[in-house]
PASEBA-1860 file (N, C-alpha, C; in nm, 3 decimals):
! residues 142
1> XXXXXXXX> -3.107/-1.221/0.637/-3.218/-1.314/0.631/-3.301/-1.285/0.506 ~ -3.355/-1.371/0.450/-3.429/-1.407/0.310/-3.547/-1.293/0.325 ~ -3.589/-1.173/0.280/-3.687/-1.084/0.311/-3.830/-1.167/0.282 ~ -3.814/-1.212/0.190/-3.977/-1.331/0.155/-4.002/-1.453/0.266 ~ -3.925/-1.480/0.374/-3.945/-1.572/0.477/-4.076/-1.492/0.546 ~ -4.095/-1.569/0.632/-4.237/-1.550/0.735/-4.149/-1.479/0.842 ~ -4.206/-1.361/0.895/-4.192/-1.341/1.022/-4.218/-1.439/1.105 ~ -4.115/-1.383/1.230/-4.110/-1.477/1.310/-4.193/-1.423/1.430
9> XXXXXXXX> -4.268/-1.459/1.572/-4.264/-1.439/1.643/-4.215/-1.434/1.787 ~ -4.162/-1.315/1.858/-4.082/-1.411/1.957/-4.169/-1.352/2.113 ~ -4.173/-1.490/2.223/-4.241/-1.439/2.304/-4.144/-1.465/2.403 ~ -4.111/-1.347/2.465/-4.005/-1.385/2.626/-4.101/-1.406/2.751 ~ -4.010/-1.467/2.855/-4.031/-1.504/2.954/-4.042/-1.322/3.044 ~ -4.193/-1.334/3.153/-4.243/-1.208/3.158/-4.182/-1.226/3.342 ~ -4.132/-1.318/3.379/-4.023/-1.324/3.540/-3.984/-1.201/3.584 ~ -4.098/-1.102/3.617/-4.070/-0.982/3.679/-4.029/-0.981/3.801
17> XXXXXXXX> -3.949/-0.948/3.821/-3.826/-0.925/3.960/-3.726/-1.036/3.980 ~ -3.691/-1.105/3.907/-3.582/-1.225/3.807/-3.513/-1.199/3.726 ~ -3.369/-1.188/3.782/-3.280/-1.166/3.683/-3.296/-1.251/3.516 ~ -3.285/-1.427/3.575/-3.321/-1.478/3.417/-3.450/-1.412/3.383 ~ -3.503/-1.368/3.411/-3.639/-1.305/3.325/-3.566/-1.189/3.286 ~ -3.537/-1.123/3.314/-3.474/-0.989/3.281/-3.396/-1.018/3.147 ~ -3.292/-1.131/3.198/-3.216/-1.111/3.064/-3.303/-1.200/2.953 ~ -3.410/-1.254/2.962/-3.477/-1.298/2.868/-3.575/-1.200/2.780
25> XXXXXXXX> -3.577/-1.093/2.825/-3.684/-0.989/2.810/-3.599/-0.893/2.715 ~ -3.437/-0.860/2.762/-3.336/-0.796/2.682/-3.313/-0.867/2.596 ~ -3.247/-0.990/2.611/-3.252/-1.095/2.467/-3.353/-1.076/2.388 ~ -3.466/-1.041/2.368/-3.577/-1.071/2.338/-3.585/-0.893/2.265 ~ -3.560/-0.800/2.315/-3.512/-0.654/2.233/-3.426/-0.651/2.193 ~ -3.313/-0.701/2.249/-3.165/-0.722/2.103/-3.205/-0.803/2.009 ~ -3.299/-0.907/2.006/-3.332/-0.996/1.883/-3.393/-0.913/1.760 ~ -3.515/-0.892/1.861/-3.620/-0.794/1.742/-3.599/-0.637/1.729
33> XXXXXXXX> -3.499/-0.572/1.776/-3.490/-0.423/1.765/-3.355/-0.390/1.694 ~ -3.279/-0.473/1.692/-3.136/-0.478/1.664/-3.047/-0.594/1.590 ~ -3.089/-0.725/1.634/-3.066/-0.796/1.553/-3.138/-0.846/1.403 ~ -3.258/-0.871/1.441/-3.344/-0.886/1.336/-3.508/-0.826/1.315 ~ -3.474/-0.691/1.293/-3.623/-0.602/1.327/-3.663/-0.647/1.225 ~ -3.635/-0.646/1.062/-3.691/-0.732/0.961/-3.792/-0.828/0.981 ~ -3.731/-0.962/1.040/-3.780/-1.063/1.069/-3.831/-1.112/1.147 ~ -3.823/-1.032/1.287/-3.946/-1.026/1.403/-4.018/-0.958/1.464
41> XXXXXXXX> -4.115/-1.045/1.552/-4.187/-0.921/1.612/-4.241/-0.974/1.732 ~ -4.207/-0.846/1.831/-4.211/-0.899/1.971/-4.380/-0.892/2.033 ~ -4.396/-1.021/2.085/-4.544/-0.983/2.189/-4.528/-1.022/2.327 ~ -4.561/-0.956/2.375/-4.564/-0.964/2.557/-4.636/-1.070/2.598 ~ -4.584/-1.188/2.654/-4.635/-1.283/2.712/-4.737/-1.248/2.805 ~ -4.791/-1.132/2.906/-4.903/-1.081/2.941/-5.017/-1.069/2.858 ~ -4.982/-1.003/2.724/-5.083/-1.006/2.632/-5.156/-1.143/2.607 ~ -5.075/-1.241/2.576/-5.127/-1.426/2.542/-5.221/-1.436/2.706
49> XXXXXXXX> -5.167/-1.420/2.802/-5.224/-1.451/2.908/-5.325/-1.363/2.946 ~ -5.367/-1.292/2.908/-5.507/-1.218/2.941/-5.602/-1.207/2.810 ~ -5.553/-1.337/2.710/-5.610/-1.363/2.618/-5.657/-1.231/2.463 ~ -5.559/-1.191/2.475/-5.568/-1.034/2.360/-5.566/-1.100/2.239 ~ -5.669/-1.060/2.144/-5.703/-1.136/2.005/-5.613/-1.097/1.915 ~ -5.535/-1.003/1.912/-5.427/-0.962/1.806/-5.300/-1.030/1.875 ~ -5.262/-1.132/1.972/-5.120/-1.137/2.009/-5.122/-1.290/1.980 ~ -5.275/-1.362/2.011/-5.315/-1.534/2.008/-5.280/-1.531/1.853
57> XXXXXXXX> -5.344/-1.438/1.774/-5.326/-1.429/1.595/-5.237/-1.453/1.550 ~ -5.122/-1.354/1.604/-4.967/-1.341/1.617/-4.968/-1.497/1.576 ~ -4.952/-1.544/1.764/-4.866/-1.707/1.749/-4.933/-1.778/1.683 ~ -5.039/-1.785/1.652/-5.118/-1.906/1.567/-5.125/-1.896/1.413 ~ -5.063/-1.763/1.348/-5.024/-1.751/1.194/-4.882/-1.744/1.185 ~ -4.797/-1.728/1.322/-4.633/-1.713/1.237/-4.560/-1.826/1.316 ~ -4.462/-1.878/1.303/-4.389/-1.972/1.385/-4.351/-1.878/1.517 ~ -4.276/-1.957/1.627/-4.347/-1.878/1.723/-4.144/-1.910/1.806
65> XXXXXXXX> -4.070/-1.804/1.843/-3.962/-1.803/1.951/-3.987/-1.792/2.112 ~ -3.979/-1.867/2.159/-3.999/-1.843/2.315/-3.882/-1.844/2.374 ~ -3.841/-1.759/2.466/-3.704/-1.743/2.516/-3.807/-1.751/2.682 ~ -3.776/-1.869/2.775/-3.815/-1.864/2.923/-3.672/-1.845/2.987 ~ -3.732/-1.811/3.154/-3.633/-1.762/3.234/-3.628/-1.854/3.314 ~ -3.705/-1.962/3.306/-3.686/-2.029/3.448/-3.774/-2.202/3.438 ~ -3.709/-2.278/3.503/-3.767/-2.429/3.428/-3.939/-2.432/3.438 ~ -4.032/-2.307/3.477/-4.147/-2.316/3.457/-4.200/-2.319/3.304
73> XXXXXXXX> -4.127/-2.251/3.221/-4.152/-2.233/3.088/-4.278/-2.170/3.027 ~ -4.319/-2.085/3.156/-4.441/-1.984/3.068/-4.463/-1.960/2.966 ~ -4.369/-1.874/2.908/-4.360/-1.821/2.772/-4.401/-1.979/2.685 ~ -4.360/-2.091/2.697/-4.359/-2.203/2.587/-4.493/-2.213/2.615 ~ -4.510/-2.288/2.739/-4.674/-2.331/2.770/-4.781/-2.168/2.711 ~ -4.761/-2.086/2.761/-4.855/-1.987/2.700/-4.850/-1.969/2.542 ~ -4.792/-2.005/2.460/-4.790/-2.011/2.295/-4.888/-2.129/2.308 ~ -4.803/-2.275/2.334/-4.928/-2.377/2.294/-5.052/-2.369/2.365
81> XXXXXXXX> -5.091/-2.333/2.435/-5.266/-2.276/2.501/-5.299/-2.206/2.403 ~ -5.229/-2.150/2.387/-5.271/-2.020/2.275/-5.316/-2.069/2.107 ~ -5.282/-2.198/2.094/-5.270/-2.240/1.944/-5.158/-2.230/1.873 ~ -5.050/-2.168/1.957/-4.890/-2.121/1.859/-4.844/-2.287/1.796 ~ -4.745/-2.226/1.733/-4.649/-2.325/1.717/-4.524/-2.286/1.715 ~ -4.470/-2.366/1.825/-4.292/-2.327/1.888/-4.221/-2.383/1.756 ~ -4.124/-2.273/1.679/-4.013/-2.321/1.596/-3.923/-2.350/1.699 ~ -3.856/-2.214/1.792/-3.764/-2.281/1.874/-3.795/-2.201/2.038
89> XXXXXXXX> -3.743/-2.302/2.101/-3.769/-2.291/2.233/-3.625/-2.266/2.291 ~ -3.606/-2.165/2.351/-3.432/-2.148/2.457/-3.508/-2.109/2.608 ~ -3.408/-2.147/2.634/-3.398/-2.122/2.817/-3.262/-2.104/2.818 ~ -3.320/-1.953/2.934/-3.194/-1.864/2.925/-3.122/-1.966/3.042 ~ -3.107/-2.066/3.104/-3.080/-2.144/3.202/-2.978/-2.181/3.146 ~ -3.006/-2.252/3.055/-2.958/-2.326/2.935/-2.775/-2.238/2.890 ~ -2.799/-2.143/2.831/-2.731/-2.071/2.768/-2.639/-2.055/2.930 ~ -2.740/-1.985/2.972/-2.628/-1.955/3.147/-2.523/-2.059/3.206
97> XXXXXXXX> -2.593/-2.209/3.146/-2.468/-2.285/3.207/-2.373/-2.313/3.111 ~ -2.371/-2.257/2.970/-2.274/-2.257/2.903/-2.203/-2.161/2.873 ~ -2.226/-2.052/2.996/-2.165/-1.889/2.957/-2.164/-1.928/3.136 ~ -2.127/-2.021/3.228/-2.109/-1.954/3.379/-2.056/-1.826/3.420 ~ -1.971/-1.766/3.279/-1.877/-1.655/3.360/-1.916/-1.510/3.338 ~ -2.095/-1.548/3.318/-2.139/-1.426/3.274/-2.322/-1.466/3.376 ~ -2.301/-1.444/3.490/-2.382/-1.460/3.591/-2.456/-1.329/3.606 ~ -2.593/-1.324/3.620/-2.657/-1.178/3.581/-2.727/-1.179/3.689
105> XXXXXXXX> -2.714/-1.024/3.753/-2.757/-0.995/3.856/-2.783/-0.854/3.820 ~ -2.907/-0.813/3.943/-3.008/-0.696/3.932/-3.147/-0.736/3.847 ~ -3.222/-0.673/3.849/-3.347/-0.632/3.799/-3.396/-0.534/3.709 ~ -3.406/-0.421/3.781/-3.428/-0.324/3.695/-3.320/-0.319/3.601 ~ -3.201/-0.307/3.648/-3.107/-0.275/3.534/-3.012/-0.444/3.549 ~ -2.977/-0.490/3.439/-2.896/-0.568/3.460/-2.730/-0.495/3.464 ~ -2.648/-0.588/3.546/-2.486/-0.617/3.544/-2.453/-0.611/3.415 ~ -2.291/-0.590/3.408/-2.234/-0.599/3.247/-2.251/-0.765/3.234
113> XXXXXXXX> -2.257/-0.875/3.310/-2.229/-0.983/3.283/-2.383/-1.020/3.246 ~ -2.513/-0.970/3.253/-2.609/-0.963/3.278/-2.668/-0.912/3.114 ~ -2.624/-0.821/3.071/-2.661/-0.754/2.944/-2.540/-0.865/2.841 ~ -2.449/-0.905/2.866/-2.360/-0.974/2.785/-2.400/-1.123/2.772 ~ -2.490/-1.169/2.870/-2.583/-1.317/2.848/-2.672/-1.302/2.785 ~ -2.777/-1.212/2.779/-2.868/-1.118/2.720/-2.787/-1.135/2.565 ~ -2.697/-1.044/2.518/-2.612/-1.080/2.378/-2.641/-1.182/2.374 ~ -2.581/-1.246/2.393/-2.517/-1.378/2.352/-2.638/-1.498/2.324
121> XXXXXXXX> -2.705/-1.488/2.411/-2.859/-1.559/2.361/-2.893/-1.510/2.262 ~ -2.922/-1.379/2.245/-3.018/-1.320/2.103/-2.951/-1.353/1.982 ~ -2.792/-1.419/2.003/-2.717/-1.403/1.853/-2.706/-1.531/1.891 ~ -2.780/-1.646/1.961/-2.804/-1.763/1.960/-2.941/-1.805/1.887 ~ -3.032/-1.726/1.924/-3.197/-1.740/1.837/-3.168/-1.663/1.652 ~ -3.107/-1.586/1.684/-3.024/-1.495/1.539/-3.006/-1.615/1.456 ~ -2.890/-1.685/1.537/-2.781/-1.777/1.457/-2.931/-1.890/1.360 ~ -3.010/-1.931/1.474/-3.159/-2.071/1.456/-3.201/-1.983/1.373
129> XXXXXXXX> -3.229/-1.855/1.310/-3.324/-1.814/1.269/-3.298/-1.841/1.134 ~ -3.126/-1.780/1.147/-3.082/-1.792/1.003/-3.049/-1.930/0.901 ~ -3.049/-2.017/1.004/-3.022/-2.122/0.980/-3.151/-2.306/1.022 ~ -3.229/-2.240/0.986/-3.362/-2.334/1.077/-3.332/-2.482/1.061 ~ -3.262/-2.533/0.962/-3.275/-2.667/0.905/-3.109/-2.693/1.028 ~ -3.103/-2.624/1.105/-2.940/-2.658/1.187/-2.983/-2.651/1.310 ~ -3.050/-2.725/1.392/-3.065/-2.683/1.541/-2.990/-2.673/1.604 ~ -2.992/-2.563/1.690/-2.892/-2.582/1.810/-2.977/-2.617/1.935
137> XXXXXX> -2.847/-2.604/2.046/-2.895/-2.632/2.194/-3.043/-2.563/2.209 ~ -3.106/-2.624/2.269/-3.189/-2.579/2.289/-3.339/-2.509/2.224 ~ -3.310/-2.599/2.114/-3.416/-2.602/1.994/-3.504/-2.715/2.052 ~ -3.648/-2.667/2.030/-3.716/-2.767/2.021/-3.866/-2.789/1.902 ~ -3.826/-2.819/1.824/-3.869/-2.813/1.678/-4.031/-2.907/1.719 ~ -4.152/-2.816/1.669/-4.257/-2.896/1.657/-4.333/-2.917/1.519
END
C-alpha cells in the first residue's frame, strides 16, 4: 500500500458472546496487526459508544472500515453518530454466506473454520483497501 495514503480506520463489531462478533473482532486484528499495520488503526467500538474524544477524532479525520457481526450494524451506525465517514462497510454475514463451509463456532476461542472466516474477510477489506476505486461485495461507499 502507497505509504503517503491516509490511514485508515477500522471499527469492528463489539457482539460479545457471538461468534459473528468474534470473528469480526479477529478479522479486525488480522487486518491491522498483520495484514496492514502500516495503514490501519484499530478503535474499539465501546470507545465511540461511551463517547471517548480521541476515538470520535479517529473516525471523523480518517475514512472509516466497519466490519459488523450481525444485521444490527453497530459498528456502521456508531461511526455515523459519531461524524465518521464509512469508506467501506462488510458484514461478516455477508462473507459467511459466501464461505458456508467455514461456519464459526465458540466464543472465547474460535473453531479452525471460525479463525479461517476471520482470514478470509480481513484479506477481503485488504483486497478494498488496496484497491478503493474497485468495490467489492459489500462495499458501501459514502
Amino acid at each position: 500500500m502507497n505509504p503517503n495514503k491516509t490511514r485508515v480506520v477500522v471499527v469492528p463489531c463489539s457482539g460479545i458472546g457471538k461468534p459473528f462478533g468474534t470473528v469480526s473482532r479477529e478479522a479486525a486484528y488480522e487486518l491491522c496487526e498483520e495484514l496492514r499495520p502500516e495503514s490501519t488503526r484499530l478503535v474499539a467500538l465501546a470507545k465511540l459508544v461511551l463517547g471517548d474524544a480521541g476515538a470520535r477524532e479517529l473516525v471523523t479525520r480518517h475514512p472509516t472500515v466497519t466490519i459488523d457481526g450481525c444485521k444490527q450494524m453497530c459498528a456502521s451506525k456508531m461511526v455515523t453518530q459519531s461524524g465518521g465517514r464509512i469508506a467501506h462497510e462488510i458484514s461478516v454475514l455477508d462473507v459467511f454466506r459466501r464461505h458456508k463451509e467455514l461456519k464459526p463456532e465458540g466464543i472465547a476461542e474460535l473453531n479452525e473454520a471460525g479463525q479461517k472466516l476471520a482470514r478470509v474477510l480481513a484479506e477481503e477489506v485488504a483486497a478494498s483497501l488496496d484497491n478503493p476505486e474497485q468495490p467489492g461485495k459489500g462495499d458501501s461507499h459514502v
